[in-house]
N, C-alpha and C positions, 0 to 999 in steps of 0.2 A: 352535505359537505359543508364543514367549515373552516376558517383560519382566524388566526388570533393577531391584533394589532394593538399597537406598536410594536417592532420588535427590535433588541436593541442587541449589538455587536458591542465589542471593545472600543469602538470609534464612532460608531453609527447611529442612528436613529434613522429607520425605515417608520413610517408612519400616514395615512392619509393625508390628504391636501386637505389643505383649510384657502379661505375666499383670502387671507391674507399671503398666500404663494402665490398671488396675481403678478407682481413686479417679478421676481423669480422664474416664473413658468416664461413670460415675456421675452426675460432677456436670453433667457435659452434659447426658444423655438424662434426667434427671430433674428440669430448668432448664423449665418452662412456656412462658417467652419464648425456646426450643429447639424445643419440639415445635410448638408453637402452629399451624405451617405443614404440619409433618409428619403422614406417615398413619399414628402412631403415638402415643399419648399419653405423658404424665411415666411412666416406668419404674419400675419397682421393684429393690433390689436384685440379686433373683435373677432377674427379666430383663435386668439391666445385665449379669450375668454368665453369662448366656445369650449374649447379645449379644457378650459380650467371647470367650468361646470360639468363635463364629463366625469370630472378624475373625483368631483365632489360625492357622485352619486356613490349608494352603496353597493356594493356589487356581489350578488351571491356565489357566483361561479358556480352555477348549475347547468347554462346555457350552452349552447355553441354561441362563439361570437364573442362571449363576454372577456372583460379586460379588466384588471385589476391593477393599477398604474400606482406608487407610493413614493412618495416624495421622501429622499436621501438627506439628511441634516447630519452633519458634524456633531455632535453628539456635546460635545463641547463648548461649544456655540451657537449654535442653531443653522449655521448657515450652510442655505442650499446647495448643496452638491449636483443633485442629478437627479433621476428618477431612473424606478426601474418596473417593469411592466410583464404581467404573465400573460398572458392569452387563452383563453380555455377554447378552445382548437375543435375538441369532438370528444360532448361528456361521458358516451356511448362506447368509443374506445381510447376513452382515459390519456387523450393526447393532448398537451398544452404547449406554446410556446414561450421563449424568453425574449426580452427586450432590454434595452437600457441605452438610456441616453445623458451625458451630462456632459456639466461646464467645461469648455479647455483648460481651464486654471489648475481644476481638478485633479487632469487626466495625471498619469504616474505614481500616483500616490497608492494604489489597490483599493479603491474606494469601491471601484464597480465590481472588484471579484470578490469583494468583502460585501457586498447589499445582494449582488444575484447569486452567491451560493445560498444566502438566506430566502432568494423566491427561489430554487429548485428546492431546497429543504421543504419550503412552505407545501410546492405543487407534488413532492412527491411525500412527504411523511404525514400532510395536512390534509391535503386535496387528494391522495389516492392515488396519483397519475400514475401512469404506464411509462411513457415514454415525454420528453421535452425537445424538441425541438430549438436551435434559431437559426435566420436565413438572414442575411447582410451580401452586401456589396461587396466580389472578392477584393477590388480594390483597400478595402478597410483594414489595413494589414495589425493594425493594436486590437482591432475587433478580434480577427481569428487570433490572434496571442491570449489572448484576453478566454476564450472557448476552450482552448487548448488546454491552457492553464486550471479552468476549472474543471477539465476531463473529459468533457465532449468530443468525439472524434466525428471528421469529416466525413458525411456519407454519400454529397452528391457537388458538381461543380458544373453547374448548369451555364451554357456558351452564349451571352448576347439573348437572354429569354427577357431582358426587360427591357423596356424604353422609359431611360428615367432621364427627366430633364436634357433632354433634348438628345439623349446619348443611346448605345446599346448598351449592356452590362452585363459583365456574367455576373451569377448569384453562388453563393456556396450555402452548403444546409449541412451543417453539427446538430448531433441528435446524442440524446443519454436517455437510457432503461430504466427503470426505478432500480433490476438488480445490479446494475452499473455503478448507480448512487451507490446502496446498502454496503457495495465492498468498499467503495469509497471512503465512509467513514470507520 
């Protein structure tokens, strides 16, 4: 299995992290109104650079487990938007998931459904996959807009199954087929 980087949108630059998206990666994961959804809290430095040497490594996506994280640039600019993140889930039956996380400043602009229909494109015409997956906080109400929009339907809404930050939560799981994709385009 492979995939090809950088890849570039009308607006975009999806691209690997470099040691220079340390101040970037920072001010995101340690933004509250960032994590607030996420199952990780505000970070600290030396987990931001935890985190930043993670996203450095190269990653085959052959694995269960593995995560392929790319850092969102304005294409125009340079400047950091977001990241967005696939998950290779189970290489066995070709199941990955989706992620994405970015700045508030960002948000409304389609940044995020313009970088992650470029990782389903990736995990389904690149990687093979079967099936994509993502799982968020129902609370996250731009999240599921956001699923919706790129054609994921709702397949489960799971009641108070997590204890996140000190709370219950329910979870909801949007899933797409690769033949879901195919007619898509």
């Amino acid at each position: 299995m492979s995939y090809s980087l950088p890849i570039e949108t009308d607006r975009l630059t999806l691209r690997r992290y470099v040691e220079n998206d340390y101040d970037d990666l920072l001010k995101l994961q340690s933004n509250p109104d960032v994590t607030r959804f996420l199952l990780y809290d505000v970070r600290t430095p030396e987990q931001v650079k935890e985190a930043l040497t993670g996203r450095l490594a190269d990653v085959p996506m052959d694995t269960d487990g593995q995560a392929l994280t790319v850092a969102v640039v304005l294409r125009d600019t340079g400047q950091h938007l977001g990241e967005v993140t696939l998950f290779m889930n189970n290489v066995e039956q070709r199941t990955g998931e989706l992620g994405y996380v970015f700045h508030p400043e960002s948000h409304g602009h389609g940044y995020a459904a313009e970088a992650s229909v470029e990782l389903l494109r990736l995990g389904f015409e690149e990687l093979g996959l079967h099936r994509i997956i993502a799982r968020l906080d129902y609370r996250n109400t731009g999240s599921v807009r956001l699923l919706e929009r790129l054609g994921l339907r709702q397949e489960a809404h799971f009641v108070q199954n997590e204890f996140l930050k000190g709370e219950w939560t329910d979870e909801l799981v949007f899933a797409m087929l690769s033949s879901e994709w195919d007619k898509r385009s």
